[in-house]
FIPA-21898 format. One record per atom (N, C-alpha, C): x negated, y negated, z. Coordinates in pm, whole numbers, padded with zeros to 5 digits, always signed. Atoms other than C-alpha are relative to their C-alpha. Example, Ala and Ser with C-alpha at 12.3 -4.5 7.8 and 13.67 -1.06 7.14 Angstrom:
REM residues 2
-00089+00119+00000
-01230+00450+00780
-00090-00120+00000
+00082+00119-00006
-01367+00106+00714
+00077-00109+00073
This chain:
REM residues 392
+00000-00057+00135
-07848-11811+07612
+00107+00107-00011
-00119-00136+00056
-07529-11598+07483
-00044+00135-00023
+00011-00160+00029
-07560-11210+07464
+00050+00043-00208
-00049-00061+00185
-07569-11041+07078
+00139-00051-00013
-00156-00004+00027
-07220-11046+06933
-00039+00122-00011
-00013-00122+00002
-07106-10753+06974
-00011+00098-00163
-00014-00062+00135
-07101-10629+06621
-00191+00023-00066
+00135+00021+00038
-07479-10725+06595
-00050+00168+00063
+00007-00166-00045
-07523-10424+06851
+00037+00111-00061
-00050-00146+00091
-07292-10173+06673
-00094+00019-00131
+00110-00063+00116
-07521-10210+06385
-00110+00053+00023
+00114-00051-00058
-07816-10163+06548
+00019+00140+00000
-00033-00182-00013
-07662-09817+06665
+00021+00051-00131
+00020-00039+00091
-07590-09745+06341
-00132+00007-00065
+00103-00052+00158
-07891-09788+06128
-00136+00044+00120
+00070-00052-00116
-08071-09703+06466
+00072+00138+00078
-00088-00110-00067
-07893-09371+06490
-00045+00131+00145
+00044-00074-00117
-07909-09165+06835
-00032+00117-00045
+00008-00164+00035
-07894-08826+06654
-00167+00037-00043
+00093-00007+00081
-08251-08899+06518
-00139+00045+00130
+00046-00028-00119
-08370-08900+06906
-00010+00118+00083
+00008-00081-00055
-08284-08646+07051
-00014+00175-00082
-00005-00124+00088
-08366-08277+06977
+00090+00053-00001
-00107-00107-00002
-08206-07956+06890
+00028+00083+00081
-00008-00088-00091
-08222-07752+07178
-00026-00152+00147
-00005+00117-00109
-08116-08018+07527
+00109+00019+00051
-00132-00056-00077
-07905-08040+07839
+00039-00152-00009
-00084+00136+00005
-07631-08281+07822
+00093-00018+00100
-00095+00049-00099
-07461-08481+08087
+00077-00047+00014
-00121+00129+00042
-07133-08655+08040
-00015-00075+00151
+00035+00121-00050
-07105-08984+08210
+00243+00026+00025
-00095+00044-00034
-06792-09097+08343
+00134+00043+00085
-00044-00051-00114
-06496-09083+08570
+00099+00138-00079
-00038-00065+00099
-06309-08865+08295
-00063+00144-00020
+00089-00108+00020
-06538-08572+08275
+00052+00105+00052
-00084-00155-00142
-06395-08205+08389
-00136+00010+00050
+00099-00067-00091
-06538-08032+08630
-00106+00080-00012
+00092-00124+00044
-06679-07777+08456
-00117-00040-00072
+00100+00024+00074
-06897-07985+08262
-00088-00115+00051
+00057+00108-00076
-06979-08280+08541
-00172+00027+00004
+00143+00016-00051
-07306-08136+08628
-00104+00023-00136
+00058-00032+00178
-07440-08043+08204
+00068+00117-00041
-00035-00133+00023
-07426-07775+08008
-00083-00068-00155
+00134-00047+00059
-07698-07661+07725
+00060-00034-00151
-00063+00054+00070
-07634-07817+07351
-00112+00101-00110
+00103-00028+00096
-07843-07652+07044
+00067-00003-00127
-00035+00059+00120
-07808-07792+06686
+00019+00112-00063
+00006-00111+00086
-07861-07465+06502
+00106+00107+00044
-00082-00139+00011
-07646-07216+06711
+00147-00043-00001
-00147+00055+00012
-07334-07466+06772
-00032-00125-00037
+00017+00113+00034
-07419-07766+06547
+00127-00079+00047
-00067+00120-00026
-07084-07945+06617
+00016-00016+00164
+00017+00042-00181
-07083-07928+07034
-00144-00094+00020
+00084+00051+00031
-07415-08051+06937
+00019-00165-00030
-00031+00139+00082
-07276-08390+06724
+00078-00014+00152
-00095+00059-00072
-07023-08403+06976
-00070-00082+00133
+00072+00035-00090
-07277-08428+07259
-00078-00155-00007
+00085+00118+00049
-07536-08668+07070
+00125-00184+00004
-00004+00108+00023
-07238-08904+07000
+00131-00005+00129
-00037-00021-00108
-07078-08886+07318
-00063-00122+00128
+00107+00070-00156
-07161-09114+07692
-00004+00099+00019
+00080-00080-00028
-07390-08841+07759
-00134-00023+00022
+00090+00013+00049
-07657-08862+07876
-00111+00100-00014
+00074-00115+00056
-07927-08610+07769
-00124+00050+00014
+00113-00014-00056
-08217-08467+07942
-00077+00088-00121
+00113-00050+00062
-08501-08386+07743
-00107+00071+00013
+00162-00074-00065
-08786-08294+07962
+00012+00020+00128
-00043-00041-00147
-08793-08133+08298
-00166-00023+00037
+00098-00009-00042
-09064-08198+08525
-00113-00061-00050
+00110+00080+00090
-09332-08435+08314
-00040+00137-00150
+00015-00111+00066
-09293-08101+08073
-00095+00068+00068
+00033-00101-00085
-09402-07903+08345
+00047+00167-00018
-00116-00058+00060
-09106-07711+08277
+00060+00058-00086
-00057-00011+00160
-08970-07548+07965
+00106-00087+00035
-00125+00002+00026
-08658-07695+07893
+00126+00115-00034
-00075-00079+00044
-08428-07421+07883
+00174-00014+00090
-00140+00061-00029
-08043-07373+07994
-00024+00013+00157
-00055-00005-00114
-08131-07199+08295
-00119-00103+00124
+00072+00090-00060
-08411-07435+08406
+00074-00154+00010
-00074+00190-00036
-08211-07780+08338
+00098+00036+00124
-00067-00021-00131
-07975-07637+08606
+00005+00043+00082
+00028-00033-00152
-08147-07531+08874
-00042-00096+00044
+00028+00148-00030
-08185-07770+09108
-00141-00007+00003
+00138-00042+00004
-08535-07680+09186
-00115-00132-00069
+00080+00073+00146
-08637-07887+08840
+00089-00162-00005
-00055+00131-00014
-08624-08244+08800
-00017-00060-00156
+00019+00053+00112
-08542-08428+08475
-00117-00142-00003
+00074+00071+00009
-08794-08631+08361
-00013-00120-00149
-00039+00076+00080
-08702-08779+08046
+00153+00044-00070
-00181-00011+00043
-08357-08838+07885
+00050-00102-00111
-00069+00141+00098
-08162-09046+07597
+00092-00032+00087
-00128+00083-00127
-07956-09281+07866
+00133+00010-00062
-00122+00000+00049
-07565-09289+07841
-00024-00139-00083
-00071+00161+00047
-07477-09552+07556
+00003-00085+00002
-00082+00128-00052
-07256-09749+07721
-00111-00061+00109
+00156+00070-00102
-07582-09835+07962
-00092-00046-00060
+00067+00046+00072
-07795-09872+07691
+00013-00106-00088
-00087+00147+00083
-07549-10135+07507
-00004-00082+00109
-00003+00068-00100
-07499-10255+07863
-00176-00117-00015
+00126+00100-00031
-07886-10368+07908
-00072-00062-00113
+00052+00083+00100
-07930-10478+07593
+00086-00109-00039
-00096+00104+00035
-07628-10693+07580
-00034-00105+00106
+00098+00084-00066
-07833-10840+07864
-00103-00089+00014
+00117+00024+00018
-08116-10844+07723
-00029-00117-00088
-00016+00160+00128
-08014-11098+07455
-00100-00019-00117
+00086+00035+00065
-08289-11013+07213
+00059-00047-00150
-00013+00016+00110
-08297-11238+06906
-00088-00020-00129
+00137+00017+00142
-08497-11216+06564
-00148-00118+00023
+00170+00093-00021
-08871-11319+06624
-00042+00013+00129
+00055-00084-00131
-08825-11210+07000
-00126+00117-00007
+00116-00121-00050
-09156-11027+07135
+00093+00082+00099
-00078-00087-00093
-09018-10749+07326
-00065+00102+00041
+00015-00069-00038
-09136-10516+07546
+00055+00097+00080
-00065-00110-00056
-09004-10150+07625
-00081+00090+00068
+00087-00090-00097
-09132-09987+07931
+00100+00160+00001
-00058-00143+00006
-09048-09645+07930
+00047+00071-00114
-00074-00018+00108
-09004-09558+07602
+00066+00120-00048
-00060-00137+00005
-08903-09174+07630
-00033+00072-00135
+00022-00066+00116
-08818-09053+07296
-00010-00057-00089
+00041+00106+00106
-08838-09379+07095
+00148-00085-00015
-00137+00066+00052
-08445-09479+07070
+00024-00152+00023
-00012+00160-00009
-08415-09824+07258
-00139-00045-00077
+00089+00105+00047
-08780-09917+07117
+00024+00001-00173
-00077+00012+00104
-08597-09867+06779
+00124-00120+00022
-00149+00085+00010
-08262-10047+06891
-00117-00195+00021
+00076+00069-00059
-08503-10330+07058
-00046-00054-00198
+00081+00018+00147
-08705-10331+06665
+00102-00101-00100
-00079+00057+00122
-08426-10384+06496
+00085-00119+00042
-00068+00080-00020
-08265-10639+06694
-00099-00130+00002
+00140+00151+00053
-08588-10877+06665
-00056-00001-00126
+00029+00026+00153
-08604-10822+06323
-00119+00053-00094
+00129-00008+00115
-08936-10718+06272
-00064+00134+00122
+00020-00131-00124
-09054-10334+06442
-00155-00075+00029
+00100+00009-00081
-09416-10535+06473
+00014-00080+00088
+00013+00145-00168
-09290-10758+06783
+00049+00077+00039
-00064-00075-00113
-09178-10461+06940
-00119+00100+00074
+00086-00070-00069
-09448-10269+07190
+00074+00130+00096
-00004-00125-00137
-09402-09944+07391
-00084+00033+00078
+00053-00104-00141
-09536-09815+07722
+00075+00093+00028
-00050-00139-00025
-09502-09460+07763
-00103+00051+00107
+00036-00072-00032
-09635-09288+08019
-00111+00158-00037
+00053-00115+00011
-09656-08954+07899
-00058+00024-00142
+00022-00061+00181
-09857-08843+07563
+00069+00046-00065
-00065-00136+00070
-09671-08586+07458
+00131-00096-00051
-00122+00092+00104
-09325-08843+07420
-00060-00115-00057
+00059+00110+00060
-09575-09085+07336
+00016+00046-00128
-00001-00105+00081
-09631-08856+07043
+00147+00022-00068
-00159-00052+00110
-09227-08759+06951
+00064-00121+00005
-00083+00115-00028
-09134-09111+07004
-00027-00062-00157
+00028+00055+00090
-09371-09176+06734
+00027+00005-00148
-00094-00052+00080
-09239-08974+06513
+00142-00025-00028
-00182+00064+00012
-08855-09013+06577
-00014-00115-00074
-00047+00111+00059
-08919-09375+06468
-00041-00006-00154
+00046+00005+00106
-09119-09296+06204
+00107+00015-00142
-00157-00035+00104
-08797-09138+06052
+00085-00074-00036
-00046+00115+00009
-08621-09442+06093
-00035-00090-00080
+00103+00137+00047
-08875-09632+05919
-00050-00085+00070
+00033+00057-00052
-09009-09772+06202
-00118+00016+00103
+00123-00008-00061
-09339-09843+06336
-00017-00121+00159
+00056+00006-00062
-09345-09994+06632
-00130-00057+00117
+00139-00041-00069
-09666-10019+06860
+00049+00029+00118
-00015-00104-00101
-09666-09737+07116
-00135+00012+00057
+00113+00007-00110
-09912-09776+07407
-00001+00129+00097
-00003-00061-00100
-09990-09501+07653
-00067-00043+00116
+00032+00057-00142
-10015-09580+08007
+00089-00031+00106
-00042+00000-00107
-09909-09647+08328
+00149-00197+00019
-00009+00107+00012
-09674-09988+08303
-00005-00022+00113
+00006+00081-00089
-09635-10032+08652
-00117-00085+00036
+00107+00050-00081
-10009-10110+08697
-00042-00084-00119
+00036+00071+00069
-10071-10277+08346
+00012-00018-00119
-00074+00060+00105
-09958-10387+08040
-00137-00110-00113
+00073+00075+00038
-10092-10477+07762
+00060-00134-00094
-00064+00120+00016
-10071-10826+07581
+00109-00019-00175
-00101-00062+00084
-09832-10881+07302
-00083-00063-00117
+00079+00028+00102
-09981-10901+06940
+00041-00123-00086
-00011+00166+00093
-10022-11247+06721
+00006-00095+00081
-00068+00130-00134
-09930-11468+07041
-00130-00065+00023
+00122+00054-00081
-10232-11678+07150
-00006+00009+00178
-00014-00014-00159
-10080-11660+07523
+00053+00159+00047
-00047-00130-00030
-09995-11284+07477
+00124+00051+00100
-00097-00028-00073
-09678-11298+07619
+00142+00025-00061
-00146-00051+00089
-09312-11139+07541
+00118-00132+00014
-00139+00099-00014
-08967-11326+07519
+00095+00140+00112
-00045-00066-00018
-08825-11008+07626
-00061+00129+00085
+00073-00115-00062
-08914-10705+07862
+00126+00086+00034
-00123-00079-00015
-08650-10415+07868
-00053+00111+00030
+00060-00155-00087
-08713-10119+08118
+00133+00098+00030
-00145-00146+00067
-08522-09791+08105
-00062+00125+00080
-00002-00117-00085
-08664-09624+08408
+00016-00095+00189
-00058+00035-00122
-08515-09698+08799
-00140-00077+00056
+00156+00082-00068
-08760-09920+09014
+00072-00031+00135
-00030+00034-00158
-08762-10008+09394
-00028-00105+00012
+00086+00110-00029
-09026-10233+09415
-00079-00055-00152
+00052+00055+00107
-09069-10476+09084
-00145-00032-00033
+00122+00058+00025
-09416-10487+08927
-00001-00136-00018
-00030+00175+00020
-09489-10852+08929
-00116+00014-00142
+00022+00045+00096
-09714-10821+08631
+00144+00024-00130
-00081+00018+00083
-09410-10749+08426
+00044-00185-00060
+00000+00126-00027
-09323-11122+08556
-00098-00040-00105
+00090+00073+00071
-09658-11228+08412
-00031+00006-00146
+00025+00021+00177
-09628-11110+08077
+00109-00032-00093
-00100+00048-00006
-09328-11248+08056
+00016-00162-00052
-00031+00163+00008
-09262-11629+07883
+00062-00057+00119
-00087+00081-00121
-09128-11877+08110
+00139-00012-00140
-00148-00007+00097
-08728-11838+07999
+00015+00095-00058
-00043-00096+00044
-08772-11518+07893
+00113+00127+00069
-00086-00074-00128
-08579-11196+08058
-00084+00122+00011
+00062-00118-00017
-08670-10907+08178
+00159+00066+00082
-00116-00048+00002
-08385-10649+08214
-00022+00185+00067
+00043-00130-00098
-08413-10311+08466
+00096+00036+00087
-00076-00062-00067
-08232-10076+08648
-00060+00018+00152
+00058+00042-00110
-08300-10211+08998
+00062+00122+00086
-00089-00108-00029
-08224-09876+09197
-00097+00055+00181
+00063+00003-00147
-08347-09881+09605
+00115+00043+00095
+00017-00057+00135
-08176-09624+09575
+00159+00007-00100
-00114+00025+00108
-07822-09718+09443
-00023-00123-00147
+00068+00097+00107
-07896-09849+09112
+00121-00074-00047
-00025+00076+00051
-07783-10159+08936
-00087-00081-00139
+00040+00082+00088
-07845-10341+08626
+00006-00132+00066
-00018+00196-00096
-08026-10664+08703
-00110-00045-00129
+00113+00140+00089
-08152-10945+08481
-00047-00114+00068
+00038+00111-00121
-08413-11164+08587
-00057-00128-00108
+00083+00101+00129
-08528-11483+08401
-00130-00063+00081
+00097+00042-00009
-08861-11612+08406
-00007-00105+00029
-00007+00094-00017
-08926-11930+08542
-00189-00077+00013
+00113+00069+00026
-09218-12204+08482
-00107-00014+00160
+00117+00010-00122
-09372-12157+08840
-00018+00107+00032
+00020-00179-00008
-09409-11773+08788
+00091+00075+00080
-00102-00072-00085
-09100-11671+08988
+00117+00047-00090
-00096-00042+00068
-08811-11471+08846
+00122+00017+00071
-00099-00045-00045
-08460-11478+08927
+00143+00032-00064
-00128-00031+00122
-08135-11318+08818
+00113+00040+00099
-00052-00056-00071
-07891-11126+08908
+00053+00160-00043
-00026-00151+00018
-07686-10762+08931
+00136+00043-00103
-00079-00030+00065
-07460-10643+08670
+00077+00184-00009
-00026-00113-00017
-07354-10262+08581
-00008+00101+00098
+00126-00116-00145
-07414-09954+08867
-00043+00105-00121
+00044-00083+00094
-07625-09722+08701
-00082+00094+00075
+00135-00039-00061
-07899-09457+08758
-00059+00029-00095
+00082+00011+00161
-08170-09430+08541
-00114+00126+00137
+00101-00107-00081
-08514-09156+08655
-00097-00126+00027
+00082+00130-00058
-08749-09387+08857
-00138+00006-00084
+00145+00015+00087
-09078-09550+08700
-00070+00101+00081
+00016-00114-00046
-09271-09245+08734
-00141+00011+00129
+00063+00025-00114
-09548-09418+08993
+00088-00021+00097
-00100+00001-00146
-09254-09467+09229
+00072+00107+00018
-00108-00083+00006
-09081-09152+09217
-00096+00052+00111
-00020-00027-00108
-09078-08977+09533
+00109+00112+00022
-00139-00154-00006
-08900-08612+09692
+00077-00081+00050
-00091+00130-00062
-08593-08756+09758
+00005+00055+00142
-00007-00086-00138
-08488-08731+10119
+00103+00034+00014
-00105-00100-00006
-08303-08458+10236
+00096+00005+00113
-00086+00042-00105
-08002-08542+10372
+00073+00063+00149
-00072-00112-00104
-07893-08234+10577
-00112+00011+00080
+00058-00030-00096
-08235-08237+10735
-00011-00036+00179
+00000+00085-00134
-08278-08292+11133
-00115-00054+00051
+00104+00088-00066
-08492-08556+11248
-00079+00085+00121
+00033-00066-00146
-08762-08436+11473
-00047-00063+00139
-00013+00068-00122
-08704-08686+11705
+00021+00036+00112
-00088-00078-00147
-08649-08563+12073
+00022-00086+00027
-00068+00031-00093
-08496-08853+12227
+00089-00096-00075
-00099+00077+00050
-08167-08933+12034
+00074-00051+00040
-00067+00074-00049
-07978-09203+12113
+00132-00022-00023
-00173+00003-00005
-07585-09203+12170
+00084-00121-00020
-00076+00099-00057
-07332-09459+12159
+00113+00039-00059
-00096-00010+00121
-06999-09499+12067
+00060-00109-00083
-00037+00122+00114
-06846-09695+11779
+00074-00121+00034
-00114+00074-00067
-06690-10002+11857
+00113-00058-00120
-00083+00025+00080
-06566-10054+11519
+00000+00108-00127
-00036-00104+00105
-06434-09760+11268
-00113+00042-00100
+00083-00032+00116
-06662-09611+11007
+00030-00024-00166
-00070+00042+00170
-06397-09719+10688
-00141-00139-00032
+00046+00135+00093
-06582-10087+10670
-00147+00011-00010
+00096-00021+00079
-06904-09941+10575
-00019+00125-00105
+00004-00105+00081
-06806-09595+10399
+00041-00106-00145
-00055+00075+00094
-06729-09697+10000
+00002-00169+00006
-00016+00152+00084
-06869-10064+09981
+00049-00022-00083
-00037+00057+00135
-06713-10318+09754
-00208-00013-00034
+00138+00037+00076
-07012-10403+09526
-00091-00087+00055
+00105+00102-00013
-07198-10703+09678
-00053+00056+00137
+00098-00108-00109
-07219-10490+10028
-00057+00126-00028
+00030-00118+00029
-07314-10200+09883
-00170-00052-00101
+00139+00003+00039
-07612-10388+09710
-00067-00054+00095
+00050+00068-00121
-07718-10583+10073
-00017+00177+00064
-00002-00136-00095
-07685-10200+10236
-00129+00072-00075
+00121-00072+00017
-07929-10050+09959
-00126-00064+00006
+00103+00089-00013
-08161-10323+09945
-00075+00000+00149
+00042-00020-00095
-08198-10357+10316
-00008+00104+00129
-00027-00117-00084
-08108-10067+10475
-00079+00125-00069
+00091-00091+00120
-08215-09841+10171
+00097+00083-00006
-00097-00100+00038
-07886-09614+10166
+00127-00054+00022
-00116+00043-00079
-07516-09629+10230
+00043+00132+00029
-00109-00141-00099
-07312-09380+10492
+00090+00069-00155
-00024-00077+00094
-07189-09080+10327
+00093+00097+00083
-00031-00055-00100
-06961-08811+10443
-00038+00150-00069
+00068-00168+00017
-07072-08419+10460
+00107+00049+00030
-00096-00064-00002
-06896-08154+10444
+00080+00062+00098
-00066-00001-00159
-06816-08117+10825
+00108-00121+00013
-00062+00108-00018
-06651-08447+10790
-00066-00089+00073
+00079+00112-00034
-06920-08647+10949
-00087-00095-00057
+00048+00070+00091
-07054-08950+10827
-00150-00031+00066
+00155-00049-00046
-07430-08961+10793
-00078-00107-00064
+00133+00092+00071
-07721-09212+10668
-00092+00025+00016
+00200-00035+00004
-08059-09162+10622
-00066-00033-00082
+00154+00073+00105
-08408-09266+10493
-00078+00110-00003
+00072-00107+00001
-08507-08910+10492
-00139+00003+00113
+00071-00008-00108
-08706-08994+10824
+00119+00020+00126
-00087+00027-00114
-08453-09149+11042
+00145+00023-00026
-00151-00083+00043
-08082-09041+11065
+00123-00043+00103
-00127+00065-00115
-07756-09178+11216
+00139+00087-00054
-00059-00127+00042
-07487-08885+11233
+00141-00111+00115
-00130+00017-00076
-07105-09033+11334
+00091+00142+00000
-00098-00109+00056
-06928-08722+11395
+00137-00039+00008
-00148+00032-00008
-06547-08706+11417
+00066-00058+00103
-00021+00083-00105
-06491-08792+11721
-00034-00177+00034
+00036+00108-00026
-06613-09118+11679
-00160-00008+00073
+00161+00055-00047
-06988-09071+11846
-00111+00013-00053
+00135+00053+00037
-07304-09190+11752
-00127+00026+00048
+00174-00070-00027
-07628-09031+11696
-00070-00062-00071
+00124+00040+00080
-07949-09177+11622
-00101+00054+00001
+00145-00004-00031
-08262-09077+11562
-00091-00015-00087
+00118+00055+00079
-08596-09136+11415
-00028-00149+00057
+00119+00087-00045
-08841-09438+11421
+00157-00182-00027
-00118+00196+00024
-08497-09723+11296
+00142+00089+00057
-00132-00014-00052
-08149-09724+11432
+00074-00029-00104
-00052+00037+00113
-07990-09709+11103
+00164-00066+00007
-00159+00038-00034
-07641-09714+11203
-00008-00155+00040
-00005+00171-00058
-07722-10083+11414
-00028-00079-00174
+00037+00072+00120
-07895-10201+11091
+00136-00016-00118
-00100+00000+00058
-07619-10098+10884
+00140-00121+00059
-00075+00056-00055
-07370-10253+11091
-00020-00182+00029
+00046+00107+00009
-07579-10571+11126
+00024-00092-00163
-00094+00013+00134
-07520-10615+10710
+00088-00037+00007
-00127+00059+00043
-07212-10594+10751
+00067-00111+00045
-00038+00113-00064
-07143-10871+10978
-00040-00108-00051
+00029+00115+00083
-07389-11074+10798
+00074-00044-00119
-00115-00010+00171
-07208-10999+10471
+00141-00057+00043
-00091+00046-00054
-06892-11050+10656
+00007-00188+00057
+00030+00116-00008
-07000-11360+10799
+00032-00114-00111
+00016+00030+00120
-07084-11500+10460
+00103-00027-00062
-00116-00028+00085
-06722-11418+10342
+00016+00069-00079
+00038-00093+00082
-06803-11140+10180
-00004+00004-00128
+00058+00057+00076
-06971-11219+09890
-00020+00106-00101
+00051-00131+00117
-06957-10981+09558
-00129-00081-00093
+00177+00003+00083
-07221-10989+09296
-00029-00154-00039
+00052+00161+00040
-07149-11348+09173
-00081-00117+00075
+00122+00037-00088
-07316-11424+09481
-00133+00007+00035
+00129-00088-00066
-07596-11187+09556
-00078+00008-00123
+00104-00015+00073
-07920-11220+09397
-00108+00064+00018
+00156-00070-00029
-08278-11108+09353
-00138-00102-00055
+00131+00104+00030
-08626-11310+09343
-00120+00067-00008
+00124-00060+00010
-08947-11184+09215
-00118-00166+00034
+00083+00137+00053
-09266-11435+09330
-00135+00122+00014
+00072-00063-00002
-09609-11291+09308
-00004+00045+00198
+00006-00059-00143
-09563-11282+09705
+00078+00099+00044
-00136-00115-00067
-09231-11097+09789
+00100-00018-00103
-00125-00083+00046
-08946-10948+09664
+00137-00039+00057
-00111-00025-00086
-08623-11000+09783
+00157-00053-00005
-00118+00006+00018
-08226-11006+09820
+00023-00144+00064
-00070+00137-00087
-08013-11359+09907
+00179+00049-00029
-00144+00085-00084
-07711-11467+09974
+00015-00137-00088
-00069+00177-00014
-07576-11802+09803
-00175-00056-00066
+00104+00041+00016
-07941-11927+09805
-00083+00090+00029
+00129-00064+00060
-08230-11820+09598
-00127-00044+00146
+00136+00049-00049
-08502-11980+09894
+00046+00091+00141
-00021-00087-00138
-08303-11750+10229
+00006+00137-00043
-00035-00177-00023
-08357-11373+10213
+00098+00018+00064
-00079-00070-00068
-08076-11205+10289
+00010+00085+00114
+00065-00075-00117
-08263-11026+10528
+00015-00074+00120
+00041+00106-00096
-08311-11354+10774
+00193-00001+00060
-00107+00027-00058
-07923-11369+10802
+00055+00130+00096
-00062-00182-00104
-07874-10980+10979
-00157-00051+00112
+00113+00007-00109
-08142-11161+11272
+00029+00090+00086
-00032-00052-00150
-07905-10990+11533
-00087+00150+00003
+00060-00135-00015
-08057-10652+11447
-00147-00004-00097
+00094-00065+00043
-08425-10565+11340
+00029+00074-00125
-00011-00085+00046
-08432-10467+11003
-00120+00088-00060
+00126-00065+00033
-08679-10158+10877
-00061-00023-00140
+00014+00077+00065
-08686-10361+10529
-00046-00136+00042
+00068+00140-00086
-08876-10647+10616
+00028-00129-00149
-00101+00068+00101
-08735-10973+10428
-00095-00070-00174
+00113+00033+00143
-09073-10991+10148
+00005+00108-00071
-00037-00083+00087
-08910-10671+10055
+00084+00002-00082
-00118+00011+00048
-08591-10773+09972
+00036-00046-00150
+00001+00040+00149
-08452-10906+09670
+00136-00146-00019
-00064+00110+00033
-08285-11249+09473
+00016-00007-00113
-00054+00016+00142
-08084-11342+09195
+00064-00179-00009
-00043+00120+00045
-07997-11691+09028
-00001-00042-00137
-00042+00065+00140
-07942-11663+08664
+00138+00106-00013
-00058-00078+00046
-07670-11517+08523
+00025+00106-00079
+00060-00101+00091
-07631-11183+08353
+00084-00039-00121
-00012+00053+00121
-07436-11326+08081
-00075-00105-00065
């Protein structure tokens, strides 16, 4: 099935305007490689005291934190930028939000469901692109944006139905349908491990469209298929805030394992052909490994699962420690990947069945996992992930 025309989208944004979403007092994040320095990490926007840095922000790739901490938090300038505080809701950049809906392919009479609905904006864009705001449902989490979401749309003229609850654990069914099921499912918060009832409320042939993020995120579309399995594949890199039953402290990379008996070796092949993956190793590395090598500010390159930790210093030698040998695992990837012929995204997929999860290679029925045999990996291959439709 073809993606909107593009023009179908731009309207949407128009008569679905962003400015209507977000408030007057919010920290804003520019997006892109373009961004100075001074403003990479936010900086504090309020409609009333500088209305046009304000417009500029709203219509900007920005994207725009709203709530710190489940509104734990005030929102204020000097709370959005301490690190301390974690954003918890946000209007996504844009160009990500055009991205997964140009994915998403919804067309007039589509049921659609929006997990995460924040402040109400995609379950507006979503409304208006199926024609009718009652085939559009929200799951929200939290009351309180349950609440300003409901509003925002209201302004719009649009109603909606806004659910509160948990989506990872349950969902409810979609209204008028006799089989209560969507054409469409569009999620707009990071995920590790795919709920499979999403799958189930899901048509056969429908999509379901998410920021697959374990933990380098990607846009991935998966299509539904008539024996309850879903497969797709990876499109945009993105990061989105994780569904908020999977979120987790992240792990801290400078910490030291309290392993006492770390294991040495030295490299037998350079640290370039796993620093800066191309794209299709860099989604085999987060998938099964769960990170990719990084370098610190000593100049040593480092990986970790916030347990276990593999430290190359400059010299070329090799430290491991913790319960996995990350570095071997890593290195195992790459050979597989290598092997393979190194295979970018048009290759690499993801498979949801109600049993496992997991990444391939070429073919949807081999985990990608099964081909790195030489090394043990600490992803086991019903974790992994598969793709076989296309994101166009």
């Amino acid at each position: 099935m073809p993606p909107p025309q593009p023009d179908v989208l731009a309207d949407a944004l128009i008569r679905v305007p962003r400015h209507e979403f977000v408030p007057a007092r919010a920290w804003a994040v520019p997006q892109g490689a373009g961004t100075p320095p001074a403003a990479a990490s936010g900086y504090w926007i309020d409609q009333h005291r500088d209305p046009d840095r304000w417009w500029r922000a709203v219509y900007s790739d920005s994207v725009i934190v709203t709530q710190l901490d489940g509104g734990r938090t005030e929102l204020t300038p000097a709370n959005a930028a301490a690190p301390s505080t974690a954003p918890s809701c946000a209007a996504s950049s844009p160009l990500l939000v055009t991205a997964g809906l140009r994915h998403l392919a919804v067309r007039p009479g589509n049921r659609v469901l929006d997990v995460g609905g924040g402040t109400g904006w995609t379950s507006g864009l979503c409304a208006y692109l199926a024609g009718d705001d009652t085939l559009v449902t929200t799951v929200e989490i939290d009351p309180d944006l349950a609440r300003t979401a409901t509003e925002n749309l209201a302004r719009c003229g649009l109603r909606p139905t806004i659910v509160t609850g948990d989506a990872g654990a349950e969902l409810p069914s979609s209204d008028g349908e006799s089989d209560g099921l969507f054409d469409r499912v569009h999620v707009t918060c990071g995920v590790t491990d795919i709920p499979y009832v999403w799958v189930e409320h899901t048509r056969p042939g429908g999509h379901i469209v998410l920021p697959y993020n374990p933990p380098i995120g990607r846009l991935l579309r998966l299509t539904v298929h008539e024996d309850g399995s879903a497969t797709g594949r990876f499109g945009e890199e993105c990061s989105y805030m994780p569904l908020r039953s999977q979120r987790q402290t992240p792990p801290d990379k400078s910490a030291t394992s309290h392993d006492t008996q770390p294991r040495h070796r030295s490299l037998a092949v350079g640290t370039e052909s796993l620093l800066h993956p191309a794209p299709g190793l860099q989604v085999l590395l987060a998938s099964l490994v769960g990170d990719e090598p990084w370098v610190n500010g000593s100049g040593n390159v480092l990986l970790t699962d916030g347990v276990s930790r593999a430290t190359v210093a400059n010299d070329g030698r090799l430290t491991q420690t913790g319960p996995r040998d990350l570095w071997d695992e890593a290195e195992s990837v790459h050979r597989a990947w290598t092997r393979q012929g190194r295979p970018g995204l048009d290759r690499i997929g993801f498979t949801v069945t109600p049993q496992r999860q997991y990444v391939w290679i070429d073919d949807p029925s081999v985990p990608a996992a099964a081909l790195t045999h030489d090394t043990p990996l600490g992803t086991s291959a019903d974790t992994a992930t598969t793709v076989g439709a296309s994101l166009d």
